[in-house]
N, C-alpha and C positions, 0 to 999 in steps of 0.2 A: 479645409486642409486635411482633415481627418473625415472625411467623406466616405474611405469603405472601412470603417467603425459604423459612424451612423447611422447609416442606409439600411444596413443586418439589423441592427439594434430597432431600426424605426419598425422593420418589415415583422420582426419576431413579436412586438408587443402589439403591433397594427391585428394579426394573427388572432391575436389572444382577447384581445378586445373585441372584437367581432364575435368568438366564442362565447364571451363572459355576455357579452351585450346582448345577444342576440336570446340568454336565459334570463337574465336580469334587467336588461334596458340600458341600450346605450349610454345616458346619459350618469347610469349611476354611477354614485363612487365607488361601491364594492367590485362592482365590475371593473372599473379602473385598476383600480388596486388588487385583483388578483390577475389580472393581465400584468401586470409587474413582477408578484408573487412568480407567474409561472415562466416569467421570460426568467429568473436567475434558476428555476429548476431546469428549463432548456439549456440552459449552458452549462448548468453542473451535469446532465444528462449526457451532454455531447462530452465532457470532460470525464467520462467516468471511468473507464479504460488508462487513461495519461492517472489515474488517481490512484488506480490499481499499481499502478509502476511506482510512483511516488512511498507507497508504503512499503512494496518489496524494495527497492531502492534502500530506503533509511533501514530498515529491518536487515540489509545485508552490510549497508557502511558498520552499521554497528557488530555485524558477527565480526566483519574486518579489521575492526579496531585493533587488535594484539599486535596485528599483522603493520600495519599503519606506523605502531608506535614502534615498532621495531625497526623500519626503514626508518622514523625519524631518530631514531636512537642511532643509528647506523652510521647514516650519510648528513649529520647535522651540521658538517664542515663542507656538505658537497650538495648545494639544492639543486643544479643542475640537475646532478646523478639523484637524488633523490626524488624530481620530479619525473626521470624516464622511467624509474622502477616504479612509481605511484601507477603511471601511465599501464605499465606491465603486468602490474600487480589487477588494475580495474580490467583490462582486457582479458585476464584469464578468467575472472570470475563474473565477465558479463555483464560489468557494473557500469553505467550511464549516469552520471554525476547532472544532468540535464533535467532526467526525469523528476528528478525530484523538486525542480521548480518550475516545470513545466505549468502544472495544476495552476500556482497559485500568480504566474507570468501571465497567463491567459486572461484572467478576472479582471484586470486591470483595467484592458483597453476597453471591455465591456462596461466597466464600474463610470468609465469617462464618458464615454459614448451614452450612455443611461443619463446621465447628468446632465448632458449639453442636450438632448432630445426633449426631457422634461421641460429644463430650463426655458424650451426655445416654444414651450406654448404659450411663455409667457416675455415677450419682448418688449413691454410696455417701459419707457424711461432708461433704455439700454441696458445690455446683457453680451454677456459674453461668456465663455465656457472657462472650465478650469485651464489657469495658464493662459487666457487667452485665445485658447484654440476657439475657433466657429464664431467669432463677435458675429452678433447680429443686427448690432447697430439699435437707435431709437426708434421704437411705433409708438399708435398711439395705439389711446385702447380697439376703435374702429377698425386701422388698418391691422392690428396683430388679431384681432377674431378672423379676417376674413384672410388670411397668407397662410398658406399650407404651411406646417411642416415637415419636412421632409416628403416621406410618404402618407402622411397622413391628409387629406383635403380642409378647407377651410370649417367645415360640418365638423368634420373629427377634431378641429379645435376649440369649436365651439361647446363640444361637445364635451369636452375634456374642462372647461373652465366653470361648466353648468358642474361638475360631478364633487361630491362630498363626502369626509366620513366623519361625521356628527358635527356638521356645520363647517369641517376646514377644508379646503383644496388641498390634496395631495400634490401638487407640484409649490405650496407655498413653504415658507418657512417662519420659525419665531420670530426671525431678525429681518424676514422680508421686508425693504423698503414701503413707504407708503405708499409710494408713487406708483412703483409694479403692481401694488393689491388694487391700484384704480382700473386694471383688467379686469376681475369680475364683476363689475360695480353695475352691467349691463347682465350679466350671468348667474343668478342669486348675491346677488348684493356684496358689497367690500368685506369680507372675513372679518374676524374681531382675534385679537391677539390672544384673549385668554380663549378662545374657542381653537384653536391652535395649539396653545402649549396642553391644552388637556388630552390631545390626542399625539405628541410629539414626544412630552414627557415619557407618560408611558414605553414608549416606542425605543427613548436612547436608554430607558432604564435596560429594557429587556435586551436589547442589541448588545450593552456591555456587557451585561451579566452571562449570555449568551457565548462572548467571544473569552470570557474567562474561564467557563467550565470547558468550554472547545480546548483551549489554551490545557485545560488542569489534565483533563484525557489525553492529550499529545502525552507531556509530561510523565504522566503516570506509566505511560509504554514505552519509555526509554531504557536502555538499559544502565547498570549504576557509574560503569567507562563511560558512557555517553556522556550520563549527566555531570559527571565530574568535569570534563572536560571545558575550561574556563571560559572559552567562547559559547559554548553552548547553554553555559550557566548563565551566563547574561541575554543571550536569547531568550531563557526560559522566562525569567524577570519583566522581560519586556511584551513577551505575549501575556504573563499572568497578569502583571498589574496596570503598566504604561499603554499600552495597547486599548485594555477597554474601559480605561480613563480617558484616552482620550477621543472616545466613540461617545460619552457621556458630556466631556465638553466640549467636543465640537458640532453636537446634534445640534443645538439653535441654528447653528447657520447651516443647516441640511435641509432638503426638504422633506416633506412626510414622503412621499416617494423612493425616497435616499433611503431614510430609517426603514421602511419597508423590504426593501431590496437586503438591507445589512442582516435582519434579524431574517429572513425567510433562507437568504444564506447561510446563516449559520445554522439555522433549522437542519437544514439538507445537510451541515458539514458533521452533524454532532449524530443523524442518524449512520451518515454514509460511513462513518469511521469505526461507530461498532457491529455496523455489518460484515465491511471488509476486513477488521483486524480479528474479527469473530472467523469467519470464511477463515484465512491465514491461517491462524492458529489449528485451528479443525485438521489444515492440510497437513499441518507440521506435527502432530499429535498421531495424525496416520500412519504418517512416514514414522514414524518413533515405533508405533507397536508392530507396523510391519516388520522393520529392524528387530524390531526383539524377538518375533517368530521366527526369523529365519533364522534367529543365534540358537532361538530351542530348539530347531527342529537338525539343526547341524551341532549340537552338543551329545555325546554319549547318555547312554538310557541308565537311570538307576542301577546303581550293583554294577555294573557293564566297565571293564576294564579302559581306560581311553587309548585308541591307538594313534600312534603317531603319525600321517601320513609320508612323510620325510626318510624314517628309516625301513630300511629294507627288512621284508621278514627274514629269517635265520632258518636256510635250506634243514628239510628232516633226517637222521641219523641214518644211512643206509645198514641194513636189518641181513646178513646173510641168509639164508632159506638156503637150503637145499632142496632143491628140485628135481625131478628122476624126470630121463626121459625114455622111451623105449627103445633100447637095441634094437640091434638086425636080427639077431636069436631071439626076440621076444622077451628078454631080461633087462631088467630096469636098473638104469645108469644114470651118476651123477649128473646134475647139467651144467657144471661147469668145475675147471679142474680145485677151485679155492675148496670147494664141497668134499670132492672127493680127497683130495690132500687131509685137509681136514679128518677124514674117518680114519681116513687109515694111519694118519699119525695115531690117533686115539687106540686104534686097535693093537701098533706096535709098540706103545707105550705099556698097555695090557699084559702083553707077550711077556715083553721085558720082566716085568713086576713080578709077573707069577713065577718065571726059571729062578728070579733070587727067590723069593717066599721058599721053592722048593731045596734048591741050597743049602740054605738058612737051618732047614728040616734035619738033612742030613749029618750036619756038623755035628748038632746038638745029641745023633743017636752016638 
């Protein structure tokens, strides 16, 4: 049913085992088991660009936030009109509500796919996948060594049932049936249950604890609108606590496989996020002192009066001069009549002054 799920999923760790095997020996467990390991860095690898969005994404709903609460403040009697201006509000600012579960949409059909391909090296006493998906119906131990699956040959199952890591099968689990553990019972012998939980334990420990400091780093880079916000307060509860409590009790009925996949995942989620939110900030931090250079370099210079660009400067006082130019007779003339007006009022003003002064003279003899 779900056949281009597993077919990828068979093809990408067939890849890796051949790799691993071909340094290590087919048959071992380690090799197994980081052909696992590196099929969930393959898919975090192809997803890591969708990851990139994912953090710009959350990092922008959040600057939006003001903006958010103010449409809901707005139009709280109108969701309609509320949700066409959400719509307008994401579109101006290039925001894709998609991306941000893009990333962790995608893990899913992988996480199943991984589960039902494991699972299906061991078909002994009936199996079937999560939900049902892929039964395989009952084998015996005979016929499930020698049935491919998938892409893998009958060798490659065989191969896969011989392989250990300190005595357990990674495709078994703590609560694996009796009846399915009679599959390796031809291929290093029937497991023992405490040789299991000693390497399974381990395994849900570190996968919880794993998925809570992931959990606490999200958290930590929120902003303080975000985290107040009552939906998202109960989100945060549920990835710090419920989440990798319930990676810790549900590991028995996982396989070592399973736990493998869980914890190398979060490996890659707890580096990739302080690289990218490290990268991020760098950017945002550039952009900030660029901004500030160009506010100094367009700011006036110490002592320096600031000018207004806006108002007009205030045209300079015009200065009379008198200016001579030269006659036709070679004698030197006002150059313009304001000049000349000018003297000669001065001179007949002179005139004037002096016939009174002398006047004045005459009374007095």
């Amino acid at each position: 049913m779900l056949d281009f799920i597993y077919y990828p999923v068979s093809w990408i760790l067939w890849f890796w085992h051949r790799v691993f095997g071909f340094a290590l020996g087919k048959d071992n467990g380690l090799a197994w088991a980081l052909a696992v390991v590196f099929l969930v860095f393959t898919l975090r690898l192809v997803l890591y660009w969708p990851f990139v969005k994912q953090v710009r994404t959350t990092r922008q709903m959040q600057e939006l936030q003001p903006q958010i609460k103010e449409l809901q403040r707005k139009y709280k009697n109108d969701r309609q009109k509320m949700a066409v201006e959400m719509q307008k509000l994401q579109k101006e600012h290039g925001f894709n509500p998609l991306m941000g579960c893009l990333p962790v949409l995608a893990q899913v059909p992988v996480f199943i796919g991984l589960y039902h391909v494991l699972r299906s090296f061991n078909r002994v006493g009936g199996m079937s996948g999560i939900g049902g998906f892929g039964s395989s119906g009952g084998m015996s131990a005979y016929q499930n060594a020698n049935t491919p699956n998938y892409v893998f040959n009958a060798d490659d199952v065989q191969s896969f049932l011989r392989a250990r890591i300190f005595g357990a099968p990674i495709s078994a689990a703590i609560t694996t049936p009796k009846s399915q553990l009679e599959a390796f019972a031809d291929y290093g012998g029937i497991p023992h249950v405490a040789s299991m939980a000693a390497v399974a334990i381990p395994l849900m420990l570190i996968a919880g604890l794993a998925t809570h400091f992931n959990a606490r780093a999200s958290v930590a880079r929120q902003s303080p609108e975000a985290a107040a916000n009552p939906q998202a307060a109960i989100m945060n509860k549920l990835a710090l606590w419920v989440f990798p409590l319930g990676v810790v009790v549900g590991g028995p009925f996982l396989p070592i496989a399973i736990l493998l996949y869980w914890v190398s995942n979060n490996i890659w989620t707890y580096a990739q996020q302080h690289l990218v939110f490290g990268r991020i900030e760098k950017e945002e931090e550039e952009k900030k002192q660029e901004a500030l250079q160009r506010r100094a370099a367009n700011a006036p210079k110490p002592g320096a009066k600031p000018v207004d660009p806006k108002k007009k400067p205030v045209d300079a006082p015009v200065v009379d001069a008198e200016v001579s130019e030269p006659s036709s007779n070679g004698t030197a003339k006002p150059a313009n009549k304001a000049a000349s007006a000018n003297r000669s009022g001065g001179q007949g003003n002179r005139k004037r002054s002096g016939n009174r002064g002398r006047a004045n003279q005459k009374r007095r003899r």
